[in-house]
C-alpha positions in Angstrom: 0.0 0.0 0.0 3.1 2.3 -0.9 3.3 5.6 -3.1 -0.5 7.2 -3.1 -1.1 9.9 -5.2 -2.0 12.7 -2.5 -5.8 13.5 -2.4 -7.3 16.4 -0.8 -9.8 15.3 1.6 -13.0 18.2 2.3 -15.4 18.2 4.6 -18.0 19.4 2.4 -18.9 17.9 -1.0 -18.7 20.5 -4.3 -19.9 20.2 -7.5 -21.9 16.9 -7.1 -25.1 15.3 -8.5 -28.6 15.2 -6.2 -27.7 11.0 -6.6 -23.8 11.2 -5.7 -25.1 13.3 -2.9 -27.4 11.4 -1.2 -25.3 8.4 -0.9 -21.8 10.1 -0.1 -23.7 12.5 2.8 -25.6 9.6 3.9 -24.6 8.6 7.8 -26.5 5.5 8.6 -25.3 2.3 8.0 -24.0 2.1 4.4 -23.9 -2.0 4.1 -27.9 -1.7 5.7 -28.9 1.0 2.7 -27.5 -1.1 0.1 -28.9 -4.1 1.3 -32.3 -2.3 1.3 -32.5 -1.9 -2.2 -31.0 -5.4 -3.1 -32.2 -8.6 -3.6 -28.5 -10.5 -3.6 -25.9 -8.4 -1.6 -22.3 -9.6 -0.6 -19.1 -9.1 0.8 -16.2 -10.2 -1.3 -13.1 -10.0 0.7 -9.9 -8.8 -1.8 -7.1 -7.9 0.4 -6.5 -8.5 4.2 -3.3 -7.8 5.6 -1.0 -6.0 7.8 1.0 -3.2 5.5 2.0 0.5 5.2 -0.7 2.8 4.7 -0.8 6.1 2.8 0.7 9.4 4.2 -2.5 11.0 4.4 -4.1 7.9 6.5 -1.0 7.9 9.0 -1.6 12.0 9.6 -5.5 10.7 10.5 -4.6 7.3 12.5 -1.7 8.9 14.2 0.6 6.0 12.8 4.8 6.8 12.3 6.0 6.1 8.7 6.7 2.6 8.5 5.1 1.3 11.1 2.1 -1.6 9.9 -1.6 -1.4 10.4 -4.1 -4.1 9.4 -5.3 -2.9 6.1 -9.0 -4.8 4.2 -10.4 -4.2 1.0 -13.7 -5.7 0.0 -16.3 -5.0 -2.5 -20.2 -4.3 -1.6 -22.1 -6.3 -4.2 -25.7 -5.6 -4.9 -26.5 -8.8 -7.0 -23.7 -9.0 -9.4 -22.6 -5.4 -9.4 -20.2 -3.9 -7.2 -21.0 -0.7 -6.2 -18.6 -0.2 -3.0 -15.1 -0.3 -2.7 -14.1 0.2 1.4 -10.9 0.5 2.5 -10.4 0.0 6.3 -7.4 1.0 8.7 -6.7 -0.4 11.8 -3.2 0.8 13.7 -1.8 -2.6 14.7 -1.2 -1.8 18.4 -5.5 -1.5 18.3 -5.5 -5.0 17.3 -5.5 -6.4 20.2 -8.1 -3.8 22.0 -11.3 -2.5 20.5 -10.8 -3.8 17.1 -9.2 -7.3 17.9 -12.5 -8.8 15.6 -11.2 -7.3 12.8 -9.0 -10.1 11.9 -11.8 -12.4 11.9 -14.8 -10.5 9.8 -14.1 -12.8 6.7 -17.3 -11.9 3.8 -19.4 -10.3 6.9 -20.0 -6.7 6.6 -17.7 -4.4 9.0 -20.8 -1.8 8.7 -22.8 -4.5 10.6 -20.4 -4.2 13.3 -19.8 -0.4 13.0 -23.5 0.3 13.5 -24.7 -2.2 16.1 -22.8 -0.8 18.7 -24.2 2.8 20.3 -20.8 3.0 21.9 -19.2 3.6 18.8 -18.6 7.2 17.9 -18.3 8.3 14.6 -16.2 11.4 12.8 -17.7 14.0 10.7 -17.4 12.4 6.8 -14.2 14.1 4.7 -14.8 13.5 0.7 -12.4 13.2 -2.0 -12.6 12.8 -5.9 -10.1 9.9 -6.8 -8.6 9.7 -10.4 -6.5 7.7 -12.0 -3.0 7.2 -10.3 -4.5 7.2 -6.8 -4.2 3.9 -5.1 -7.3 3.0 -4.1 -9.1 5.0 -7.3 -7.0 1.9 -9.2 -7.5 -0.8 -6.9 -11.4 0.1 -7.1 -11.8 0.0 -10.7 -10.3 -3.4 -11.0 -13.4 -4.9 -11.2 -14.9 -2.4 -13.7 -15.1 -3.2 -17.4 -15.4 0.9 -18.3 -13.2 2.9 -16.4 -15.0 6.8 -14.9 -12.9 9.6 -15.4 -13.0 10.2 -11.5 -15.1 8.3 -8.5 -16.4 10.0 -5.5 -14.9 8.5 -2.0 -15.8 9.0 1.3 -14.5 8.3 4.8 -14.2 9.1 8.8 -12.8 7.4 11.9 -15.0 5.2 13.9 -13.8 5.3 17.7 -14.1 2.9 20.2 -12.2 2.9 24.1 -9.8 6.0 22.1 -8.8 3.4 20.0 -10.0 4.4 15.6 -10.3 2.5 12.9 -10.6 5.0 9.4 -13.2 3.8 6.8 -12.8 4.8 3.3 -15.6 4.3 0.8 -15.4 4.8 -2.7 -18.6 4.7 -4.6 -18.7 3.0 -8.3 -21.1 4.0 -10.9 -23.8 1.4 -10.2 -24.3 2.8 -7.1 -26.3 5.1 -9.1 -28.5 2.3 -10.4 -30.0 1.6 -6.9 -32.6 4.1 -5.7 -31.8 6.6 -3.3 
């Protein structure tokens, strides 16, 4: 998870669609909304592992350069779409405390988790347009057959016992198929 094209992160969204709106400003459970308007919806699991994260995510986690957090990548499926590419960071030390489940979430949703508990606090959302040459803007097209100029992405800490785990969720165009 080495060399990321710096993004600017905003905590207001500019220059967006009604549609791209509603889902990126939306702060319920994401996995729950999806599921809502799907009749097959899945987790596929594509990268679980401890690594380097990107500069900007070690500013937000508080994590030194070089030191390894436990990084996942899955795809939200709504029948045989995807239409969510998240990105979760976990510091490694955090592991072992409030987030020690991590590990173990396989093809279950980590939004099911995130929003089950009231304990759970949540940060304000930051948004970012991704192009090409940004990390997780190519890891999230890899299972796209047409390739968007840009896609929207979305994502804030989730805290727990001071101990964070930062969610980012980048939204593919057939999220825009499913109503809002």
């Amino acid at each position: 998870m080495i060399s990321a094209q710096q993004s600017a992160w905003y905590p207001t969204l500019i220059s967006t669609s009604f549609a791209d709106r509603s889902w990126l400003q939306f702060r319920g459970s994401l996995t729950r909304r999806i599921q809502s308007q799907c009749e097959s919806f899945r987790v596929q699991p594509v990268f679980q592992s401890l690594a380097t994260v990107h500069s900007d995510e070690r500013v937000v986690m508080n994590i030194r350069h070089g030191e390894l957090a436990m990084v996942r990548e899955v795809y939200l499926y709504c029948g045989n779409k995807p239409v969510v590419f998240a990105h979760s960071v976990v510091a490694r030390k955090d592991l072992r405390g409030a987030w020690r489940g991590l590990s173990g979430l396989g093809n279950k949703s980590l939004g099911t988790v995130l929003f089950t508990n009231p304990k759970i606090k949540r940060t304000p959302l930051e948004f970012s347009q991704l192009s090409t040459g940004h990390i997780l803007y190519d890891r999230a097209c890899h299972k796209l057959q047409k390739l968007p100029s840009y896609l929207w992405a979305r994502r804030s800490l989730f805290t727990l016992h001071g101990q964070s785990i930062l969610v980012t969720e980048v939204f593919l165009p057939a999220i825009l198929d499913l109503k809002t």
